[in-house]
N, C-alpha and C positions, 0 to 999 in steps of 0.2 A: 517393165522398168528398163530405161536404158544403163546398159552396163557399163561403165568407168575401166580408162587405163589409166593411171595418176601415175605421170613419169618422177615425178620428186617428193618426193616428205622429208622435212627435216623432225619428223617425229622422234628417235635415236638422238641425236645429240640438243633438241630437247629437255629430255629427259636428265639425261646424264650429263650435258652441259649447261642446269639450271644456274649455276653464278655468272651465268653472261649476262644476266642484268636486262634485261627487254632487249638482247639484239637477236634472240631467234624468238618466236611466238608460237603459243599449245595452242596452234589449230587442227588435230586432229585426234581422234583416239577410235579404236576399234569400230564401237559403237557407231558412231556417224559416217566410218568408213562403210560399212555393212548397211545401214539406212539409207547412207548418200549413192548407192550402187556402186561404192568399188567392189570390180572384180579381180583386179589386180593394180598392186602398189608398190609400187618402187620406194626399199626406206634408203635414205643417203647416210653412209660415214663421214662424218667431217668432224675436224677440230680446230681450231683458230691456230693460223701460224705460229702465235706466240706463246703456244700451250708449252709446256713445260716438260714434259712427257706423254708426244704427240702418240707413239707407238700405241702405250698403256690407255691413253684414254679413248684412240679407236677401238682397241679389242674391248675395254669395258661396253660401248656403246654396240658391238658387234654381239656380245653375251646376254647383251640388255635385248637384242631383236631375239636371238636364241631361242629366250627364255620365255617370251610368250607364242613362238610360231609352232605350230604342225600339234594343232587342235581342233575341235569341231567349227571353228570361226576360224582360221587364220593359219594357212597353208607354205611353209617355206619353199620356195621352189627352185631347186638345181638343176633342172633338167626339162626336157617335155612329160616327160609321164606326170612330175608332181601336178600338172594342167588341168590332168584328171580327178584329180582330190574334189571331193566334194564338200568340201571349205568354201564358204561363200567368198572369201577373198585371200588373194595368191600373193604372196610375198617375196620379193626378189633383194637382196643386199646388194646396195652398188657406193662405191669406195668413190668420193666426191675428191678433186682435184688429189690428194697424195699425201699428205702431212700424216693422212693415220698410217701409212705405212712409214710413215720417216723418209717420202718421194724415194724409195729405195725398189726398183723393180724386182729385185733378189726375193722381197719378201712377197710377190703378188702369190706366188702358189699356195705359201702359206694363209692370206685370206681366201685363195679361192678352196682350197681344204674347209675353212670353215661356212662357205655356202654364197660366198660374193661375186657375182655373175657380172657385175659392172664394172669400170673402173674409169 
């Protein structure tokens, strides 16, 4: 089977941004990640400019990848060793243009503390 790098999933805000009303779409979950040959997937942080409390609803969606990664399926990865996890598919957090930090660079260490390798 050939292996997959999926540079984007908007699977995270998704999730936690279901009252956007069909302007993101649940095309992906674990399962078909794993069937489809990803072996690594990039999930995106994003929140619409005009969220309301842009800060809180990236760390929800940041808690939300958290909380299902670094299990027998699904590998969070901060570094080269996690590479070696024998998770069939590797997960990276990457902070899409800036709103979940409040565009404030002060706070990047603070997602990258919590496992955000992109931004």
């Amino acid at each position: 089977m050939v292996r997959i790098a999926d540079a984007h999933s908007d699977f995270a805000p998704f999730k936690i941004l279901n009252e956007s009303k069909g302007r993101l779409f649940d095309h992906a979950d674990l399962t078909r990640m794993e069937r489809g040959g990803v072996a690594l997937q990039i999930f995106a942080v994003w929140v619409p400019p005009e969220c309301p409390d842009q800060i809180k609803c990236g760390r929800r969606e940041i808690d939300y990848l958290l909380s299902f990664a670094d299990n027998d399926l699904i590998r969070l990865c901060t570094g080269a060793s996690d590479m070696a996890h024998d998770a069939p598919v590797k997960a990276v957090i990457a902070i899409e243009s800036g709103e979940s930090i409040g565009c404030d660079v002060g706070r990047i260490q603070q997602v990258y503390g919590l496992g955000a390798r992109f931004l």
